[in-house]
C-alpha positions as CSV (number, residue, x, y, z in Angstrom):
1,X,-9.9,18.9,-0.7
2,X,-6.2,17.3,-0.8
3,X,-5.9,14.3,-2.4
4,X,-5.8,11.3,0.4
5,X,-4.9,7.8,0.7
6,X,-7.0,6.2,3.3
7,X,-5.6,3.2,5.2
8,X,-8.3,1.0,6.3
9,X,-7.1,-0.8,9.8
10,X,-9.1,-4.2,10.0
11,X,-7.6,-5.3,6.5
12,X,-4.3,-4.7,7.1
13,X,-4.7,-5.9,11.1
14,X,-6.1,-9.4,9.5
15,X,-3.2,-9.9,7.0
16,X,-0.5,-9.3,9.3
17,X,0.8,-11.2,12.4
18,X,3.2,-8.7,14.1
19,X,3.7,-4.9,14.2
20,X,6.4,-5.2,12.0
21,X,4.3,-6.8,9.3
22,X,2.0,-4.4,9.9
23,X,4.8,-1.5,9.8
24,X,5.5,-2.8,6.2
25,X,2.0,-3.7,5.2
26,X,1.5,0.3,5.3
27,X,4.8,1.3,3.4
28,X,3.8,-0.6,1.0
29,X,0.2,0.2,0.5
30,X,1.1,3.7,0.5
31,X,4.2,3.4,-2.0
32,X,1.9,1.8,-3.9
33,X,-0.8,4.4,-4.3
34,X,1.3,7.5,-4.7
35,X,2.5,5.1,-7.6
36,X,-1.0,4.9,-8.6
37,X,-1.5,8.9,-8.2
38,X,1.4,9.4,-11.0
39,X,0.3,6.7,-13.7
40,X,2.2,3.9,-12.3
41,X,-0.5,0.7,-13.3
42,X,-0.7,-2.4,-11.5
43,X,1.3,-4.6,-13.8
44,X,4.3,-2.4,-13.6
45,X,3.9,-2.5,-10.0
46,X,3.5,-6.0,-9.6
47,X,6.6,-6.3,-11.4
48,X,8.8,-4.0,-9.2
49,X,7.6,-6.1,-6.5
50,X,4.9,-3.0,-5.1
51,X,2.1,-5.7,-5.6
């Protein structure tokens, strides 16, 4: 199997108050673990603002 990210709705749904919240609540979870998949750690992304 591929390597996946998976998105999981009802988190994201209960952060977010719009679509477009929700739009950006997604780019960022996913820039955030194809960060993850090439060594990027937390920290550094906390600091790059990809908390």
């Amino acid at each position: 199997m591929p390597d996946r990210i998976t998105l999981y709705k009802e988190p994201i749904l209960s952060i977010c108050s719009s679509r477009e919240e929700v739009i950006e609540q997604v780019r960022i979870t996913v820039v955030h673990e194809v960060a993850h998949y090439f060594g990027i750690d937390d920290e550094t992304l906390h600091r790059l603002g990809w908390g």
